[in-house]
PyMOL CGO cylinders between C-alpha atoms (Angstrom):
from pymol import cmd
from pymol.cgo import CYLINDER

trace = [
    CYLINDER, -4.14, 38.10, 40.28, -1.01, 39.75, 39.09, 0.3, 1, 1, 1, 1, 1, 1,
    CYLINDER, -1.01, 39.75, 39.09, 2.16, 39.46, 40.71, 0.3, 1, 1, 1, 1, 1, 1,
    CYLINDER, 2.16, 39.46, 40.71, 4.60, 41.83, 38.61, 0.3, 1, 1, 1, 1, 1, 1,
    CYLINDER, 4.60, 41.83, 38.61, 5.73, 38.34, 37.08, 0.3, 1, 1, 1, 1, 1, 1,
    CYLINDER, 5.73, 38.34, 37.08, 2.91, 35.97, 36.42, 0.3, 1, 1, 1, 1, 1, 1,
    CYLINDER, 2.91, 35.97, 36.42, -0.12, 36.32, 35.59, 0.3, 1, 1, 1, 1, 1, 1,
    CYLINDER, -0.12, 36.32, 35.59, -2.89, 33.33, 36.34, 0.3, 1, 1, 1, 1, 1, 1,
    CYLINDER, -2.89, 33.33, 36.34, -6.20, 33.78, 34.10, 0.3, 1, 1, 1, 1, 1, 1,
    CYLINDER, -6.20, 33.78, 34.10, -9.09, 32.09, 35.90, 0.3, 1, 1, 1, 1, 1, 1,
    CYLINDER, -9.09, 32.09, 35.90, -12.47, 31.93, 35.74, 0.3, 1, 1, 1, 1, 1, 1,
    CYLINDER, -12.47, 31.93, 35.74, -14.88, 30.17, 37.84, 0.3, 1, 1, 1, 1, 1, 1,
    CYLINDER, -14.88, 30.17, 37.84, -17.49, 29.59, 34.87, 0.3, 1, 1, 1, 1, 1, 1,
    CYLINDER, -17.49, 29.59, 34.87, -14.51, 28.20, 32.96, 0.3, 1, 1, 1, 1, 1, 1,
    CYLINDER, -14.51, 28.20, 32.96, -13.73, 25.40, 35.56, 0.3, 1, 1, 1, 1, 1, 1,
    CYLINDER, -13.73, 25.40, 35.56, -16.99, 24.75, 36.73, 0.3, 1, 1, 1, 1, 1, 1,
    CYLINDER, -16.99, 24.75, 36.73, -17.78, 21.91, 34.18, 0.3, 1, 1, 1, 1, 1, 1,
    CYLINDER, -17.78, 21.91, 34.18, -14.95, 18.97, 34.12, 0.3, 1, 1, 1, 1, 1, 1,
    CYLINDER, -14.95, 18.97, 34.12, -12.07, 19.82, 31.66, 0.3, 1, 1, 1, 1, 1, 1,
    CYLINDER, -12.07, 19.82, 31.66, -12.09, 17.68, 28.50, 0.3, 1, 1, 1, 1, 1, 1,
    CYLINDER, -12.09, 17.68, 28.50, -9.98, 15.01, 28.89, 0.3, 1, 1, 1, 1, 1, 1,
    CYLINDER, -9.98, 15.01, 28.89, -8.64, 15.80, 25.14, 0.3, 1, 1, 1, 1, 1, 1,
    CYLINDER, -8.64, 15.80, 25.14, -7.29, 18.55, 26.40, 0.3, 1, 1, 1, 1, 1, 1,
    CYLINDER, -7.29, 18.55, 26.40, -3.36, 19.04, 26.33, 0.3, 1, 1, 1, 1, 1, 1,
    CYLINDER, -3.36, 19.04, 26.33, -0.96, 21.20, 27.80, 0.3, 1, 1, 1, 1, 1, 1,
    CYLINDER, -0.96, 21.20, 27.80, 1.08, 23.39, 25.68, 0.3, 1, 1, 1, 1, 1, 1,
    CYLINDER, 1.08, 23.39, 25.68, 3.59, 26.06, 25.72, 0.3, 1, 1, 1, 1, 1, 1,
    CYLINDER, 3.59, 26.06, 25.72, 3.62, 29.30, 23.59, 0.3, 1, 1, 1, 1, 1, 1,
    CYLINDER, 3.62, 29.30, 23.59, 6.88, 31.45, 23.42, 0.3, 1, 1, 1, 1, 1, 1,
    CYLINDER, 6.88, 31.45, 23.42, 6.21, 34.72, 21.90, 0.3, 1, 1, 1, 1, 1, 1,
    CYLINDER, 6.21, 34.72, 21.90, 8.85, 36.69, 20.39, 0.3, 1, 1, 1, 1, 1, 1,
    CYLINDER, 8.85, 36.69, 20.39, 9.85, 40.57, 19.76, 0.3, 1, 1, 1, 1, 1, 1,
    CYLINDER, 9.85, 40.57, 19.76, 6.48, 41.87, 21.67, 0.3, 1, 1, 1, 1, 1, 1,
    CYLINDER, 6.48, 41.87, 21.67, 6.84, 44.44, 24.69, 0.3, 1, 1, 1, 1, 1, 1,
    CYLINDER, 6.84, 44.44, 24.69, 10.20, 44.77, 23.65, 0.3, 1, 1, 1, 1, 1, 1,
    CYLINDER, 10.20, 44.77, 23.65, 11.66, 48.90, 23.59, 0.3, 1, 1, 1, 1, 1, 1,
    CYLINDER, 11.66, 48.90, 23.59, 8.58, 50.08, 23.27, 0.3, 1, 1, 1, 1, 1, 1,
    CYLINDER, 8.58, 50.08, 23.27, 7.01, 47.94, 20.09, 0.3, 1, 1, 1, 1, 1, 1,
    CYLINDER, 7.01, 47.94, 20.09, 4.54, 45.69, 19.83, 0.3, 1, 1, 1, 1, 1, 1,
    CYLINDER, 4.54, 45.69, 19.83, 2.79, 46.14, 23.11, 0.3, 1, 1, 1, 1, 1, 1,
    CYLINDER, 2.79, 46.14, 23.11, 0.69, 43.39, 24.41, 0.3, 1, 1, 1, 1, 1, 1,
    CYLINDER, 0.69, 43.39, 24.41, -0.59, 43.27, 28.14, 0.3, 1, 1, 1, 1, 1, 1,
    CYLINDER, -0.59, 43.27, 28.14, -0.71, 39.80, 29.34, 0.3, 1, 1, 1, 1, 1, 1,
    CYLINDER, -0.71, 39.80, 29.34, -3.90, 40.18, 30.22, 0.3, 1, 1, 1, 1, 1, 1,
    CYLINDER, -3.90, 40.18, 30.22, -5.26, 41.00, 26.75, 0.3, 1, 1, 1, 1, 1, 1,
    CYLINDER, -5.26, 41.00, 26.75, -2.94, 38.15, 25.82, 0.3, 1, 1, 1, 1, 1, 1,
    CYLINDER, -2.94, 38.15, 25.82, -5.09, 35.46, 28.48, 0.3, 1, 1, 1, 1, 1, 1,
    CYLINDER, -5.09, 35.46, 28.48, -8.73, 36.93, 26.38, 0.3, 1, 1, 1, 1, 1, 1,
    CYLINDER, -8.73, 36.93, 26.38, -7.47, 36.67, 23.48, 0.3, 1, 1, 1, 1, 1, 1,
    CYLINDER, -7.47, 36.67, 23.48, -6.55, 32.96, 23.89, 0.3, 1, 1, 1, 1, 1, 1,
    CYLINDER, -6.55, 32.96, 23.89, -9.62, 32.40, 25.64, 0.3, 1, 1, 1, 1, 1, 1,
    CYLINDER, -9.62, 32.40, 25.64, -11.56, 33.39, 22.54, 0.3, 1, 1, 1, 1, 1, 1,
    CYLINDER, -11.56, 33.39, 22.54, -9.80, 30.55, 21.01, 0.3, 1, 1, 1, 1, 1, 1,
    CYLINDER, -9.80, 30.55, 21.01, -10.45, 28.14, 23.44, 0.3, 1, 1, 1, 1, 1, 1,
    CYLINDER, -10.45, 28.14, 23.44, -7.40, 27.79, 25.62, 0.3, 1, 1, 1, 1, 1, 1,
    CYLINDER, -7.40, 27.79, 25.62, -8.05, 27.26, 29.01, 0.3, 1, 1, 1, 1, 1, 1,
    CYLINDER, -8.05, 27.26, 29.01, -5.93, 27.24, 32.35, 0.3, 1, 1, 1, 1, 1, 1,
    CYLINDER, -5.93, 27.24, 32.35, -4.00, 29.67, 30.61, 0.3, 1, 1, 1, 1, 1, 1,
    CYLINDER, -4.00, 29.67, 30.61, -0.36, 31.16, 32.82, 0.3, 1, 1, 1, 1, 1, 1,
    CYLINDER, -0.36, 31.16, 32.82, 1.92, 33.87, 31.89, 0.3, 1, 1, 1, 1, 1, 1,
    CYLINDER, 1.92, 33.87, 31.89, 5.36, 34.54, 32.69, 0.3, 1, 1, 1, 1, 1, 1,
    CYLINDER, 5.36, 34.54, 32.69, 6.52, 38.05, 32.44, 0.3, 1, 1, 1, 1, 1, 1,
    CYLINDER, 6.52, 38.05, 32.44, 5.91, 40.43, 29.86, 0.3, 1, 1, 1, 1, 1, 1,
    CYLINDER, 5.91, 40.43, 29.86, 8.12, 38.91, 27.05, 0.3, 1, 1, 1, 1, 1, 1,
    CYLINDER, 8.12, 38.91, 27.05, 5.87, 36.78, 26.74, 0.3, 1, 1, 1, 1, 1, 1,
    CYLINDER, 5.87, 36.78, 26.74, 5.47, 32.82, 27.80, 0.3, 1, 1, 1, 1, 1, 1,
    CYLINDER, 5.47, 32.82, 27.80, 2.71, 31.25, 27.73, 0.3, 1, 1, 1, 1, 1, 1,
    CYLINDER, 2.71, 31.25, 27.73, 1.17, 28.15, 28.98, 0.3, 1, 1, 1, 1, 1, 1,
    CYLINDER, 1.17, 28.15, 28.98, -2.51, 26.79, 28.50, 0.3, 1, 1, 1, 1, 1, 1,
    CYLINDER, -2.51, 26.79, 28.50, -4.40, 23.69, 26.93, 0.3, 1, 1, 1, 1, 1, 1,
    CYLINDER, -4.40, 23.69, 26.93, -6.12, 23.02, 24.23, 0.3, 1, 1, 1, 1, 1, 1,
    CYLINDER, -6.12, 23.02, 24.23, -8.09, 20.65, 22.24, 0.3, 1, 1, 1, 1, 1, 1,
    CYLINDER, -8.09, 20.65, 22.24, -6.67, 21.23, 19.39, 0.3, 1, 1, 1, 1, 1, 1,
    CYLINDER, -6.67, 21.23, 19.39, -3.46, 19.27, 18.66, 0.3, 1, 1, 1, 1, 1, 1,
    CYLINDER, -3.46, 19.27, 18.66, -2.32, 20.86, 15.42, 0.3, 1, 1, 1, 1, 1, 1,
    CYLINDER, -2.32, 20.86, 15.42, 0.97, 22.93, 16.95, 0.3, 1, 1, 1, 1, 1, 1,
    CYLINDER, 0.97, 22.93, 16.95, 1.17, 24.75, 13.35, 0.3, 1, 1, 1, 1, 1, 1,
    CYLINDER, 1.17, 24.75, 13.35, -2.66, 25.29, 13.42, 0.3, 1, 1, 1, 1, 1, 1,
    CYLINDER, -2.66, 25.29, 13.42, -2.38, 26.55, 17.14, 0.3, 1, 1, 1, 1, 1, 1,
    CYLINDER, -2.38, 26.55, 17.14, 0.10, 29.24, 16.33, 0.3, 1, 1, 1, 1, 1, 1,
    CYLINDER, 0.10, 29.24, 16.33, -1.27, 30.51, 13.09, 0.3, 1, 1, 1, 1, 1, 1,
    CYLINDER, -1.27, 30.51, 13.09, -4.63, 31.00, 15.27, 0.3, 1, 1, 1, 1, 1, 1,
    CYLINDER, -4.63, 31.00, 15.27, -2.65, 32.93, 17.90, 0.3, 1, 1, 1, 1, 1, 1,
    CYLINDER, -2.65, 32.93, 17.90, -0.75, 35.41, 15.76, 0.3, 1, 1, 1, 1, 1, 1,
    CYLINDER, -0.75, 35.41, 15.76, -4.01, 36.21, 13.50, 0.3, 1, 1, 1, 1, 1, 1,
    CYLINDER, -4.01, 36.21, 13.50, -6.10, 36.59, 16.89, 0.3, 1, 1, 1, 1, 1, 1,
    CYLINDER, -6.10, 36.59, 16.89, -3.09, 39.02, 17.70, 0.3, 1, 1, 1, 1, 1, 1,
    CYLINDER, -3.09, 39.02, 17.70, -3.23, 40.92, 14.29, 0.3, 1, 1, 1, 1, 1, 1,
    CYLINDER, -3.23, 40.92, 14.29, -7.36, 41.57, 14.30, 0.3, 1, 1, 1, 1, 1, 1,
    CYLINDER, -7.36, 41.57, 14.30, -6.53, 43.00, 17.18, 0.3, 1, 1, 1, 1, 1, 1,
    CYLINDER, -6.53, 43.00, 17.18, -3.37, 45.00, 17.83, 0.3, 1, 1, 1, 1, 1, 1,
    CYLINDER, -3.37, 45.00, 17.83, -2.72, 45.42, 14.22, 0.3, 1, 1, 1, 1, 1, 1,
    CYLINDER, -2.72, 45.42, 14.22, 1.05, 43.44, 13.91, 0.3, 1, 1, 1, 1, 1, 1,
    CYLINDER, 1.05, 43.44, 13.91, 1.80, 39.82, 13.90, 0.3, 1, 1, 1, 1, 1, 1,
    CYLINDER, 1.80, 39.82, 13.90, 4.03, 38.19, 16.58, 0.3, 1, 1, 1, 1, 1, 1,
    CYLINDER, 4.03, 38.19, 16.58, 5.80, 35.22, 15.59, 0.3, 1, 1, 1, 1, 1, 1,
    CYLINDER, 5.80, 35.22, 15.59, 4.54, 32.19, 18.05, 0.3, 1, 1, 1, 1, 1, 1,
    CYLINDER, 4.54, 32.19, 18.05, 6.07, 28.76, 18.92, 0.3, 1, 1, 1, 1, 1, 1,
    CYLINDER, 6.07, 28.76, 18.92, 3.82, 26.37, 20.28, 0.3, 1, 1, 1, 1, 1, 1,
    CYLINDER, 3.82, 26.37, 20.28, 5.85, 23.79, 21.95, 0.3, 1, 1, 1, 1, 1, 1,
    CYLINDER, 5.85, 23.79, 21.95, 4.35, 20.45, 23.97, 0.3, 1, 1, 1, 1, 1, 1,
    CYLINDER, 4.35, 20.45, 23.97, 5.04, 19.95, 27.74, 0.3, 1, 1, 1, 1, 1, 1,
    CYLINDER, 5.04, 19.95, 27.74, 7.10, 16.86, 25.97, 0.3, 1, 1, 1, 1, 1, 1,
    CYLINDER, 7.10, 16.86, 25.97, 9.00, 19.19, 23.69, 0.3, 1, 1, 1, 1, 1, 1,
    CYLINDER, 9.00, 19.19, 23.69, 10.38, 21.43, 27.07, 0.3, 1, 1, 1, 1, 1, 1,
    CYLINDER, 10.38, 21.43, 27.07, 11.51, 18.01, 28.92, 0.3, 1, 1, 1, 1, 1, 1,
    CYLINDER, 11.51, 18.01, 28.92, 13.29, 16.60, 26.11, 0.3, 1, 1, 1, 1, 1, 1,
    CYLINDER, 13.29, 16.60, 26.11, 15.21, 20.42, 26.13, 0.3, 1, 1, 1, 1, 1, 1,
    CYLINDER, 15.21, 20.42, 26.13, 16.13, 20.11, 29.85, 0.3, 1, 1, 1, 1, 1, 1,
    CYLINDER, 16.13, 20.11, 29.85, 16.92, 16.40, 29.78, 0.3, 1, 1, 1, 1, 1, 1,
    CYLINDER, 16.92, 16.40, 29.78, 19.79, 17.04, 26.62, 0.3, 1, 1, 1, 1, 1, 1,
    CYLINDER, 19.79, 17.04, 26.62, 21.01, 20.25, 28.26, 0.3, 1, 1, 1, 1, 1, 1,
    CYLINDER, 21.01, 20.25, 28.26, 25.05, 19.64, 27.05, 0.3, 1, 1, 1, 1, 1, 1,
    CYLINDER, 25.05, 19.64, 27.05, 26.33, 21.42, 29.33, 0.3, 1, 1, 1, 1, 1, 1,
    CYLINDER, 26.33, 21.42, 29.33, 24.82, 21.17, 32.75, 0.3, 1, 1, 1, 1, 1, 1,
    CYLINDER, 24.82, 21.17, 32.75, 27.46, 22.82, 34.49, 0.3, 1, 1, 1, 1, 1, 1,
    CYLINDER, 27.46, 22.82, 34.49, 26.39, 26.00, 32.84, 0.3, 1, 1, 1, 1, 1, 1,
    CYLINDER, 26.39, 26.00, 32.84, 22.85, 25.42, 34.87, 0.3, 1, 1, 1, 1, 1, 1,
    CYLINDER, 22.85, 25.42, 34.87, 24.30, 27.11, 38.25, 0.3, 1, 1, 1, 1, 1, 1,
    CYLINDER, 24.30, 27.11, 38.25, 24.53, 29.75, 36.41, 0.3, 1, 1, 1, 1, 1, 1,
    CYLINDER, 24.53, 29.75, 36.41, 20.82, 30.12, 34.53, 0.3, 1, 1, 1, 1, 1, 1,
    CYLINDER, 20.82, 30.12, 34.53, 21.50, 33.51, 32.70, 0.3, 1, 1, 1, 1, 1, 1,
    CYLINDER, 21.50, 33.51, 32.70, 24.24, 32.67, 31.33, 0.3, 1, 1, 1, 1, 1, 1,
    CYLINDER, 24.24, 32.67, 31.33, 22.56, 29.57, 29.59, 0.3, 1, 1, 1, 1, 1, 1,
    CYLINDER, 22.56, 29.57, 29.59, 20.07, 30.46, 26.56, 0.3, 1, 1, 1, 1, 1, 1,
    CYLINDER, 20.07, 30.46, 26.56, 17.83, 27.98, 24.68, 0.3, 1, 1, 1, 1, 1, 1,
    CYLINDER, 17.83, 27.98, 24.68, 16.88, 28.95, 21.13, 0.3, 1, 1, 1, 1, 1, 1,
    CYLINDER, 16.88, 28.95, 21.13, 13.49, 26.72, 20.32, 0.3, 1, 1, 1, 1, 1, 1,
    CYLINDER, 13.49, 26.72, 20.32, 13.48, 26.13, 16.55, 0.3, 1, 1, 1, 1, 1, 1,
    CYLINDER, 13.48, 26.13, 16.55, 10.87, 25.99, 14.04, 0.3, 1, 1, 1, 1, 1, 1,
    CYLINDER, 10.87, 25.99, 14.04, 12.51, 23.22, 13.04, 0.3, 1, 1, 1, 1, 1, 1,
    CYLINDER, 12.51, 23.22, 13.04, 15.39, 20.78, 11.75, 0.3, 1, 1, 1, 1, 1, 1,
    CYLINDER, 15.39, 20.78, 11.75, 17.61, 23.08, 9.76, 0.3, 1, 1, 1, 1, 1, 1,
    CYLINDER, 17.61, 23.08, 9.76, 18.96, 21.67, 6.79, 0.3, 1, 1, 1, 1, 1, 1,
    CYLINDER, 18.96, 21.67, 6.79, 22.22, 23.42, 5.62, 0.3, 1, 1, 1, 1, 1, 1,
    CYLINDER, 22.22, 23.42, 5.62, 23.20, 24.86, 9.02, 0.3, 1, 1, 1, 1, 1, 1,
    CYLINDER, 23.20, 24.86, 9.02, 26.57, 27.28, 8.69, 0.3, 1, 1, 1, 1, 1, 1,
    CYLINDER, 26.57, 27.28, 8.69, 28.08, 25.50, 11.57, 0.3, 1, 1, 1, 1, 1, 1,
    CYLINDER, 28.08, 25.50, 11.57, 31.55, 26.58, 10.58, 0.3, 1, 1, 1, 1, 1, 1,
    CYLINDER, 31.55, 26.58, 10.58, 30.89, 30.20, 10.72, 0.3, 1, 1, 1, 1, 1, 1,
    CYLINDER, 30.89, 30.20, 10.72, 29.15, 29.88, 14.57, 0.3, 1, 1, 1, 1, 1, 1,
    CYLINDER, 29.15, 29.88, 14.57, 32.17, 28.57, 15.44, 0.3, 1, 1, 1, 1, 1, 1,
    CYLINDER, 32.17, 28.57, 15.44, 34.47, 31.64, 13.76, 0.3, 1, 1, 1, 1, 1, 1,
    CYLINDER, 34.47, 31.64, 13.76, 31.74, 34.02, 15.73, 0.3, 1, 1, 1, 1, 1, 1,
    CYLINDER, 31.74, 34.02, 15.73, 31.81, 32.55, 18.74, 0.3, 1, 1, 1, 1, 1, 1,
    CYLINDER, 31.81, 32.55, 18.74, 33.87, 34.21, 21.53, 0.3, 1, 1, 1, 1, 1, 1,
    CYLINDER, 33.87, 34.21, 21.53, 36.67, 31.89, 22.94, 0.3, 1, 1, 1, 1, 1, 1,
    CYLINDER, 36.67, 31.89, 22.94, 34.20, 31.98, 26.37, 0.3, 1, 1, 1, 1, 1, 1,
    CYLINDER, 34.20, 31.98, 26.37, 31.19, 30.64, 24.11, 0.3, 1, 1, 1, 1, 1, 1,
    CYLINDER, 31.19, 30.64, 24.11, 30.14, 27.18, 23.04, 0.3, 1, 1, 1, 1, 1, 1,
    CYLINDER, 30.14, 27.18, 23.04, 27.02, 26.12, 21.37, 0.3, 1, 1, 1, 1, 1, 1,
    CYLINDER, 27.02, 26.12, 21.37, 25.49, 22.49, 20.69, 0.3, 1, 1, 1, 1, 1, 1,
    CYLINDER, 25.49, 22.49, 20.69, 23.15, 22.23, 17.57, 0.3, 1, 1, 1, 1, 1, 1,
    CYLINDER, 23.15, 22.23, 17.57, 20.52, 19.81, 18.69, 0.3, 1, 1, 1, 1, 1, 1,
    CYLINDER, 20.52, 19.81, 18.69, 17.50, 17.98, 17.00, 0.3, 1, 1, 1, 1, 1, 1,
    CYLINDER, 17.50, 17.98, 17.00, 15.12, 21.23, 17.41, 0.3, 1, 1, 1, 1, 1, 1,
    CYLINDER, 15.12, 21.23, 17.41, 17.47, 23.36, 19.78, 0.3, 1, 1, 1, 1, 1, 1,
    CYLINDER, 17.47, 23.36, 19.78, 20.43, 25.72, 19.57, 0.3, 1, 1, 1, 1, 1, 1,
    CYLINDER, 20.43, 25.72, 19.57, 21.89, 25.73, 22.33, 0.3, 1, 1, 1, 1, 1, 1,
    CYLINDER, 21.89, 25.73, 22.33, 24.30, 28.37, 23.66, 0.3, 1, 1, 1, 1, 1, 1,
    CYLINDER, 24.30, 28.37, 23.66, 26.40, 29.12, 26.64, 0.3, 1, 1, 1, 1, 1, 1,
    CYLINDER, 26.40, 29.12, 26.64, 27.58, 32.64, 27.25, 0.3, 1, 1, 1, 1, 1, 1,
    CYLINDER, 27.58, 32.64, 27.25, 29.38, 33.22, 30.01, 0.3, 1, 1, 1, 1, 1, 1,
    CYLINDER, 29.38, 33.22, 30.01, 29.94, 37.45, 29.11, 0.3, 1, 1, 1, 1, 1, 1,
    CYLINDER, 29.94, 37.45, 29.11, 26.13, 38.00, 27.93, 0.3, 1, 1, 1, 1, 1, 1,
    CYLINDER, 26.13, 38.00, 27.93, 24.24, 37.63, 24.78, 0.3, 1, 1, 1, 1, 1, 1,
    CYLINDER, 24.24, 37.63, 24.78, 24.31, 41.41, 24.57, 0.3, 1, 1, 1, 1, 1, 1,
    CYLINDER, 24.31, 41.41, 24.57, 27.32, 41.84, 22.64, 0.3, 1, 1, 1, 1, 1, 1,
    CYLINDER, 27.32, 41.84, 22.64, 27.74, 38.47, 21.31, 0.3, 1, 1, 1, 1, 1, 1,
    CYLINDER, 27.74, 38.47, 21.31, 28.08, 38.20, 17.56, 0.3, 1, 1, 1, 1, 1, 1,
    CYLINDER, 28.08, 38.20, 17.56, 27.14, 34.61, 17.48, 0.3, 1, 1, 1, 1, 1, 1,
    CYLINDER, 27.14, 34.61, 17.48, 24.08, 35.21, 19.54, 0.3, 1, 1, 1, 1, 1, 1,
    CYLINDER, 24.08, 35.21, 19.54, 23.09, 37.95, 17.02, 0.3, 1, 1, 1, 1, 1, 1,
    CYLINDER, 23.09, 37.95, 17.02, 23.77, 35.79, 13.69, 0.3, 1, 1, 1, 1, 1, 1,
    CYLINDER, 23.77, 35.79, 13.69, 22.60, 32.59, 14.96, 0.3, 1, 1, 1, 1, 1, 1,
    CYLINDER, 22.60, 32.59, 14.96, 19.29, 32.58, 13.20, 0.3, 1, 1, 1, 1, 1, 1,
    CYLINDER, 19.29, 32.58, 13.20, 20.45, 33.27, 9.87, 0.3, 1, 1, 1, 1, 1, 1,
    CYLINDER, 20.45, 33.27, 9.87, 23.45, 31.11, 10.30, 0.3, 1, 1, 1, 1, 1, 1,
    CYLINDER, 23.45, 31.11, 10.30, 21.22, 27.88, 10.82, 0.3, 1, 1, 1, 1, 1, 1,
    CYLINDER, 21.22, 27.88, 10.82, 18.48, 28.83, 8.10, 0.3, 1, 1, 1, 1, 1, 1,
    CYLINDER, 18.48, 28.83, 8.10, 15.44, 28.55, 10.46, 0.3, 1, 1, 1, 1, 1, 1,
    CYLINDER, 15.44, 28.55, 10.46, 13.30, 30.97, 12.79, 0.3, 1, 1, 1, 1, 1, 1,
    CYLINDER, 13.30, 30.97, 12.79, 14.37, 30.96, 16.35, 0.3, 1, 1, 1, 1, 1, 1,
    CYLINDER, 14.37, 30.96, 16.35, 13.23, 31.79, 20.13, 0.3, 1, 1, 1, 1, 1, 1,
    CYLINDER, 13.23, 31.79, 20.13, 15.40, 32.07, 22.61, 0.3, 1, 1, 1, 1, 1, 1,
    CYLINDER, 15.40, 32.07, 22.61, 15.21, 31.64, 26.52, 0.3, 1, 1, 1, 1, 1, 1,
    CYLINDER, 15.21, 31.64, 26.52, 17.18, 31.70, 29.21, 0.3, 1, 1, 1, 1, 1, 1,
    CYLINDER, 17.18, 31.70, 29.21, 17.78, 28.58, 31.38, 0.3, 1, 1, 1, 1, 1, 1,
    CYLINDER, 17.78, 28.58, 31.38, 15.81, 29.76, 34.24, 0.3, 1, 1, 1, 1, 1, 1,
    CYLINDER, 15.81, 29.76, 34.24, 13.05, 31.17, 32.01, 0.3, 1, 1, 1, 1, 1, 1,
    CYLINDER, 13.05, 31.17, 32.01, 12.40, 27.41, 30.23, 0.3, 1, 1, 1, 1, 1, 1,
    CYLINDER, 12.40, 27.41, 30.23, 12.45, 25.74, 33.79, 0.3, 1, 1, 1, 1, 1, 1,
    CYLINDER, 12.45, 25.74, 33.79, 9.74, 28.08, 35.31, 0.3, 1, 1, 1, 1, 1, 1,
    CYLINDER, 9.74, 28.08, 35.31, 7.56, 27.10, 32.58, 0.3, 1, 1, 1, 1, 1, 1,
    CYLINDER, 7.56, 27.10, 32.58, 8.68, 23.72, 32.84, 0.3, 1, 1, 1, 1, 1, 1,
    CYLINDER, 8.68, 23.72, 32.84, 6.88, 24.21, 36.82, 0.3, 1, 1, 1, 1, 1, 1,
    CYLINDER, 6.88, 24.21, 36.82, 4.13, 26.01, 35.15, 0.3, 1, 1, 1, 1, 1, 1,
    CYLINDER, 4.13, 26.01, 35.15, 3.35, 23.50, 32.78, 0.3, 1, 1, 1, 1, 1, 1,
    CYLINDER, 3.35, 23.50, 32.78, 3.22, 20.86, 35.24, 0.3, 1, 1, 1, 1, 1, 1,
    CYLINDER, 3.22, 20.86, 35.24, 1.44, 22.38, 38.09, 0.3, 1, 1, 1, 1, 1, 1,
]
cmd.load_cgo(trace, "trace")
């Protein structure tokens, strides 16, 4: 059914037969679709076309696009390059896809560096990296930054607390460029109710 937020795919025929035990769960941030009007994708055509490449147990969270299934396959590169070509048949653009492990979201939460920041989820954005940059412009973050903002550069995570919105925040709109690497962000409530979804 669909609930205005998330969307669970099932089908009997699917689950009738025990899932593979090879099977992991994974989690797929999409980025720039159903956003002003571009790059439309219902959820639901989302959930067939990862069916057609074997996901199953496949959840959806919102229209922005999050996305959490398994799969055999355990190529994360492979997995993604899959997705955005299954995409591109289709709807006729390419989305840019992260396909993250349930591991990958845990170790995020766990070295959250500034936890105080979590009463306040929207405040508190998580930008999921491709991966370790290697000539980050660290110095110029830090001359963007508003004297409200901070920012921690982790291992495969940027990430930044804004207490006045990412909406007008010049760091938050350089970021990408400024470490070298392609990004997704999400909120700190967004990444935990995948976290849930993941796990459930």
């Amino acid at each position: 059914g669909y609930d205005g937020k998330i969307i669970f795919a099932s089908n009997p025929s699917l689950h009738a037969h025990r899932i593979d035990d090879q099977m992991k769960t994974f989690i797929a941030p999409f980025r720039g679709i159903n956003v002003g009007g571009k790059n439309r994708l219902p959820m639901k055509e989302l959930v067939a076309f990862l069916e057609v490449l074997g996901a199953r147990e496949i959840k959806t969270y919102i229209q922005s696009g999050n996305v959490v299934f398994r799969s055999a396959e355990r190529d994360t590169s492979k997995l993604s390059a899959r997705i955005s070509l299954e995409i591109k048949k289709h709807r006729g653009f390419e989305p840019y896809v992260l396909v993250l492990g349930l591991d990958e979201i845990e170790k995020a939460i766990a070295e959250n560096p500034f936890p105080e920041a979590e009463a306040d989820p929207s405040t508190l954005h998580l930008g999921f990296l491709t991966c370790a940059p290697e000539n980050p412009d660290l110095k110029k973050c830090e001359r963007l930054k508003k004297e409200s903002e901070r920012f921690h550069l982790g291992a495969s995570v940027f990430y930044l607390h804004a207490p006045e919105g990412v909406g007008r925040s010049k760091l938050a709109a350089s970021v990408e460029k400024l470490l070298g690497v392609p990004m997704t962000y999400r909120n700190w409530r967004t990444v935990c109710i995948i976290r849930e979804m993941a796990k459930a």
